[in-house]
C-alpha positions in Angstrom: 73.7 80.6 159.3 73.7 81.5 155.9 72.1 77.9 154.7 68.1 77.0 153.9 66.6 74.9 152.7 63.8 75.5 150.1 61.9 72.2 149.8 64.5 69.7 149.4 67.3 72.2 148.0 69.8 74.2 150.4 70.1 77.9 148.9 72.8 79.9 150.3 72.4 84.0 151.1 76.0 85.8 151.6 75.9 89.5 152.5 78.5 91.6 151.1 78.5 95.0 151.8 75.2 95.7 152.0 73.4 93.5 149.3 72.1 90.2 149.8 73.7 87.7 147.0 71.3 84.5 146.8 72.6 80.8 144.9 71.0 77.5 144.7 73.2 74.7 145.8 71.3 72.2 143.8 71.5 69.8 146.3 69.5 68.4 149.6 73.1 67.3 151.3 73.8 69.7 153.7 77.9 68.6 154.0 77.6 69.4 149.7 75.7 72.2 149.8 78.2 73.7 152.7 80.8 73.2 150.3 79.4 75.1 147.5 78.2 77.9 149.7 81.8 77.9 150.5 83.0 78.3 147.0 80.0 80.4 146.4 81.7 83.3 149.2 85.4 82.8 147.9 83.8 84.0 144.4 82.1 87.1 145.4 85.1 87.7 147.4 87.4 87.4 144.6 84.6 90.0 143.0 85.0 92.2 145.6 88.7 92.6 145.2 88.8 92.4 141.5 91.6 89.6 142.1 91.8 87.3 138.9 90.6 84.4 137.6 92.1 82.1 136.1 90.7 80.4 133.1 92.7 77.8 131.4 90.1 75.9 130.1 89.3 79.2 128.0 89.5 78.4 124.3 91.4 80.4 122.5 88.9 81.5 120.4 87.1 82.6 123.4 90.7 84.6 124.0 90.9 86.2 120.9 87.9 87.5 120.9 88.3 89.2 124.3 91.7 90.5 123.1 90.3 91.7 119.6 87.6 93.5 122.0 89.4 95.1 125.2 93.3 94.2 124.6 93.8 96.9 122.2 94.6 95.3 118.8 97.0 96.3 116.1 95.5 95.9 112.5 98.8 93.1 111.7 97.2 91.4 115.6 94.0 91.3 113.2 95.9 89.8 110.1 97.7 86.9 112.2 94.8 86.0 113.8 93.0 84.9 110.4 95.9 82.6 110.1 95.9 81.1 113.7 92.3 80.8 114.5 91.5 77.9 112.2 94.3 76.2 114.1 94.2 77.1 117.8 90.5 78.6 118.5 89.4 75.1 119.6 92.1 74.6 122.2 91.9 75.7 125.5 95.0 78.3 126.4 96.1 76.3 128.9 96.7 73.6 127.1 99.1 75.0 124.5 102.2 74.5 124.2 105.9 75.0 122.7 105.5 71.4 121.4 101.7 72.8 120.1 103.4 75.7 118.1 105.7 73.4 116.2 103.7 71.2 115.2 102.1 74.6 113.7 105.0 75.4 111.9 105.3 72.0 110.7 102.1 72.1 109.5 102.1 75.8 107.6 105.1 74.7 105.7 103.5 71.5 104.6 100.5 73.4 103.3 102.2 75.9 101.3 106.2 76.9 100.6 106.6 80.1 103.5 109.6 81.4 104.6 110.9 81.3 108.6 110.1 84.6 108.7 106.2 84.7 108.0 105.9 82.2 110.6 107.7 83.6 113.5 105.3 87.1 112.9 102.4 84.7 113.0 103.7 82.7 116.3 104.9 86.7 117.8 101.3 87.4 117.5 99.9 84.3 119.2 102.6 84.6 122.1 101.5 88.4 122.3 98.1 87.4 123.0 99.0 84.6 125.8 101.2 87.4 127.2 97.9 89.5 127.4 95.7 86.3 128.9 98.8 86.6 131.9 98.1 90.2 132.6 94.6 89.8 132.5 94.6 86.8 135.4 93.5 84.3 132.8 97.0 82.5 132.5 99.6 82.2 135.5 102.7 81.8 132.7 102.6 82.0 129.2 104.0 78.6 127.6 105.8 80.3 124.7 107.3 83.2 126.8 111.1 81.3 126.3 110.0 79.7 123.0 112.8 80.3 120.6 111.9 81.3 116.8 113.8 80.3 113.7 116.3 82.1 112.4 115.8 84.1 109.6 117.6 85.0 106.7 117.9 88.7 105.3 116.2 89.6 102.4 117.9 92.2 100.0 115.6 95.2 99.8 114.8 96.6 96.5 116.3 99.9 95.7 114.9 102.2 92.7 117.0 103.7 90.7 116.6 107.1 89.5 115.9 105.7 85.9 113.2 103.6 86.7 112.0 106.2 89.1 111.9 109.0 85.8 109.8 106.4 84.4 107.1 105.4 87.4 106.7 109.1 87.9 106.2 109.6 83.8 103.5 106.1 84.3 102.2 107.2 87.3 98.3 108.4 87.4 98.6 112.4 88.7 97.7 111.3 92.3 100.1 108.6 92.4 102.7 110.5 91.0 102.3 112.8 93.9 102.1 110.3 96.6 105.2 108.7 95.2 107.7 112.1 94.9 106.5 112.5 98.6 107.3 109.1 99.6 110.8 108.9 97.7 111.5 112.5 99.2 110.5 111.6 103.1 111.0 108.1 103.6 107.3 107.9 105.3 105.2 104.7 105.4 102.3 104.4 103.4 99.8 105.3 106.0 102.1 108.1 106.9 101.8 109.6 103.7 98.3 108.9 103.4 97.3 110.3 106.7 99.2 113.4 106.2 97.3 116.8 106.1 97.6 120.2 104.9 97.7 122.0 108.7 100.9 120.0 109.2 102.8 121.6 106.0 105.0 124.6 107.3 105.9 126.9 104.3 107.2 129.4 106.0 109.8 126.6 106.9 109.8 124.7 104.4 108.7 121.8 106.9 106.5 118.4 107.5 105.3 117.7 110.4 104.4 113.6 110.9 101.5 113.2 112.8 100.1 109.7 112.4 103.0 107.3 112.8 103.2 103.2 113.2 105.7 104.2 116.0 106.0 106.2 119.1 109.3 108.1 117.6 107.5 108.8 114.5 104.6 111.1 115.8 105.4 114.8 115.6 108.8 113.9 113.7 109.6 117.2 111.4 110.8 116.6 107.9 112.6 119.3 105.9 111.4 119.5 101.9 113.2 119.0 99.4 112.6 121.6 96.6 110.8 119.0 94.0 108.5 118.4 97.2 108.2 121.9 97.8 107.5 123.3 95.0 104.9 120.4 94.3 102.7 120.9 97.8 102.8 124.8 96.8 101.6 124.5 93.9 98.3 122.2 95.0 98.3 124.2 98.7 95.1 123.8 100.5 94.3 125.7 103.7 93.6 122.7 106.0 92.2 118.6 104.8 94.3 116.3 103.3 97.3 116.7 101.3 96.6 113.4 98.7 93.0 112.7 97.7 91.6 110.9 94.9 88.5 112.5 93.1 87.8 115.2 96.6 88.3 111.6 98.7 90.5 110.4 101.2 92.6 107.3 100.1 92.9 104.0 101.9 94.7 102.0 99.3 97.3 102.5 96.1 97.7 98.6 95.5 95.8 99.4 92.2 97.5 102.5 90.8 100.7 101.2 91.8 100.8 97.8 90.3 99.2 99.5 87.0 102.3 102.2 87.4 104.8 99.2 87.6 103.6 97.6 84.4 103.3 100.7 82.4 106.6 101.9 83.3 108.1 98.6 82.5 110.0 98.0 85.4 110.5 95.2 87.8 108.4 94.4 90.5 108.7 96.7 93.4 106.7 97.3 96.5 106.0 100.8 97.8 107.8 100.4 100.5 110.3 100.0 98.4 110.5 103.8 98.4 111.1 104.2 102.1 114.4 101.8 101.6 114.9 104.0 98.7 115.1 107.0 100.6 117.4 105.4 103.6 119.9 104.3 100.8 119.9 107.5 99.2 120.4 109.3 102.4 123.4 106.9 103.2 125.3 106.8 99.7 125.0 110.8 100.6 127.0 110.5 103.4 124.5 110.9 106.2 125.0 109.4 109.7 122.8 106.5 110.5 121.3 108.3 113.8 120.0 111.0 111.4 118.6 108.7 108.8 116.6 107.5 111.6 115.3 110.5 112.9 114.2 111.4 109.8 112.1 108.1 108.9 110.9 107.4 112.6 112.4 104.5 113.5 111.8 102.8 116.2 114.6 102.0 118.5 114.8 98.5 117.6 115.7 95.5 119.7 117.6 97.0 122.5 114.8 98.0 125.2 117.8 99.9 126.5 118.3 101.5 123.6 118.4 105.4 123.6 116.5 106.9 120.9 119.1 109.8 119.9 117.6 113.4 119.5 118.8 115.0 116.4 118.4 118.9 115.8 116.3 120.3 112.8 119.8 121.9 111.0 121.4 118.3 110.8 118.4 117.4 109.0 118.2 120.1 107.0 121.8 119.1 106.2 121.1 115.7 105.3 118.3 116.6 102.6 120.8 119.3 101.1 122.9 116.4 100.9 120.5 114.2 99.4 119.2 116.3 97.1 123.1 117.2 95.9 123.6 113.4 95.9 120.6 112.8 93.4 121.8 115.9 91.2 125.5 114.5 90.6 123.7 110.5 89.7 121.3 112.7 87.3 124.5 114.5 86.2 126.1 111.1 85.7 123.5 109.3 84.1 123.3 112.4 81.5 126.8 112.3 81.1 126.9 108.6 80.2 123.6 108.8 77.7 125.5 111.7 76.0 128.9 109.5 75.6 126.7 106.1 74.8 124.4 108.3 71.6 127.9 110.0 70.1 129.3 106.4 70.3 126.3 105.0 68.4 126.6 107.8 65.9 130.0 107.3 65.3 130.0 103.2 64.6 127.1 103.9 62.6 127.9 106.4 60.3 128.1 106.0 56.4 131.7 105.1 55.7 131.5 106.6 52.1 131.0 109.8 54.3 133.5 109.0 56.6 136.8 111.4 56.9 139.5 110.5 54.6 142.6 109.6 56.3 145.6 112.1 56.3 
C-alpha cells in the first residue's frame, strides 16, 4: 500500500530503485487520490526510461527558447526567430498549423512589400524548429513537415567587372582593399575570409587552407593563390594570428568600409557577396568545369541528399586558377586595347582642321 493519509489528505510514496519519491494527492477521496498516485508512478516511470513527453500545450515561445538553448542554433535560426516570435510565441506548438503559417504569410506581405523568397527562409526556420520539438518527444508530427513553400523566382546576381573592380580596390581603405583582392581571388564567404589565419597560409605551396566554413565541404578545402594574392600575403606575412585585422584587431564586420568603398568608387550598389559570384563567373567564362568551381568555393552539395560531393585533385585546381588568372589578363588586355582605340579616336575627331593633312 503505497496510500496515507495525512489528516484529511492521501499522500502517495512510490519506491523506485532505491529512493522513496513522496506526492500529495490534494485530495481526501481515496478512488481520486488512487488515480493520481497512479499517474504519479507512470511519470517517474517515464523518468526512469527517459521516454518522452509530449507537450503540445508548450508555447512556442517556451520552444524557442529551449531550442535557442540545447538545439544547437545557427546565427540565421537566431535572425528568423526575431521575425517569428512576435507572431507565434503565444501559441501552443500543437496548435499550429499549415492553415496558421499562411495566414503568416498573408500577414508579412500586408505589412511591408517582401518577396516569396524571405518568407519561405523565415517559415524553413520555424518548420526546423517543430522538426526539433519531434525529436525531442515534445511533438508526435510536425504540422508543416509536407507544407509546400512558394515558388520563387531567380534573382540575377551581380557580377563586377574588372573596371569597377580597378576602382573599389583604388577607393578601398588599405584593410578593405586586402579583404577584397582575397575575396575576388578565392571565392570565400565573408566569415571565411574573416576567420582566416596566418598558420593556414602555405608558401612553400603557394596554398590556403579554409578552416572555418558555413559548410561541411568547405572546412579544410585548399585554395591555390593567385600571384596578386600571393604576392600580397607575402608581403604582410605574419608567423601565426590572423591574416586581416583592423588597427592589431580582429574584424567582425566590413558593412562600413564597404558601403563607404561603393560610394567613393562610384559604382553601383553591390553586396560583398557579390565577389564570391564574381569569382564563380570568372572561373566559368575561363572555361572551368562546374565540379571544380565547386570545390574550390565549398559548396555544399545542394538539394539532392543523394548527391555525391565529387573529389577534385589539387593540380585541377591549380589548373583552374592559371586559367583564371589568364582569363582576367586577356579582359585587362581587351579593355586596354579598346581605351587605346577609343583616346586615338577622340584625338582624331578633335583635332584642329587648319592643322589637318592636306589632301593629295
Amino acid at each position: 500500500m503505497t496510500l496515507y493519509k495525512r489528516g484529511n489528505v492521501y499522500w502517495a510514496y512510490v519506491w523506485v530503485d532505491g529512493v522513496r519519491h513522496a506526492k500529495s494527492t490534494g485530495t481526501g477521496y481515496r478512488k481520486q487520490a488512487e488515480a493520481i498516485e497512479k499517474q504519479f508512478k507512470e511519470e517517474l516511470n517515464l523518468k526512469q526510461h527517459q521516454l518522452p513527453q509530449l507537450d503540445p500545450q508548450m508555447t512556442f515561445g517556451a520552444l524557442a527558447a529551449r531550442f535557442l538553448a540545447e538545439g544547437g542554433p545557427k546565427p540565421y535560426h537566431i535572425d528568423r526567430l526575431k521575425l517569428l516570435l512576435p507572431y507565434f510565441a503565444d501559441v501552443p506548438i500543437g496548435r499550429i498549423t499549415k492553415n496558421l503559417a499562411r495566414q503568416y504569410r498573408q500577414d508579412r506581405h500586408r505589412l511591408r512589400q517582401l518577396t516569396e523568397t524571405t518568407i519561405n527562409r523565415d517559415l524553413e526556420v520555424l518548420r526546423h524548429i517543430l522538426f526539433w520539438a519531434v525529436d525531442e518527444g515534445l511533438l508526435t508530427i510536425n504540422p508543416l513537415s509536407r507544407m509546400r513553400l512558394e515558388r520563387e523566382r531567380r534573382k540575377r546576381r551581380s557580377v563586377l567587372s574588372l573596371g569597377e573592380e580597378a576602382l573599389l580596390l583604388e577607393a578601398a581603405s588599405a584593410h578593405l582593399r586586402k579583404i577584397i583582392v582575397c575575396a575576388l581571388d578565392t571565392g570565400m564567404r565573408r566569415g571565411e575570409v574573416l576567420s582566416q589565419r596566418w598558420e593556414d597560409v602555405d608558401f612553400a605551396r603557394e596554398l590556403l587552407f579554409v578552416t572555418h566554413s558555413k559548410t561541411a565541404e568547405g572546412e579544410a578545402r585548399e585554395i591555390p593563390l593567385t600571384h596578386r594574392l600571393f604576392d600580397l600575403l607575402w608581403e604582410h606575412r605574419e608567423n601565426e594570428g590572423l591574416i586581416f585585422t583592423f588597427r592589431d584587431k580582429s574584424i567582425h564586420s566590413v558593412k562600413t568600409a564597404w558601403k563607404s568603398a561603393l560610394r567613393l568608387a562610384g559604382i553601383r550598389r553591390y553586396r560583398f557577396h557579390d565577389l564570391r559570384h564574381s569569382f564563380n563567373t570568372r572561373l566559368m567564362e575561363a572555361g572551368v568545369m562546374q565540379e571544380i568551381r565547386k570545390a574550390l568555393m565549398g559548396h555544399s552539395s545542394g538539394e539532392d541528399v543523394h548527391s555525391m560531393y565529387t573529389h577534385v585533385e589539387l593540380p585541377a585546381k591549380r589548373e583552374a586558377i592559371r586559367k583564371l588568372e589568364h582569363w582576367v589578363a586577356e579582359q585587362e588586355k581587351s579593355m586596354a586595347q579598346k581605351e587605346g582605340s577609343h583616346e586615338r579616336s577622340t584625338h582624331t575627331d578633335g583635332c584642329d582642321p587648319d592643322h589637318a593633312v592636306p589632301e593629295s
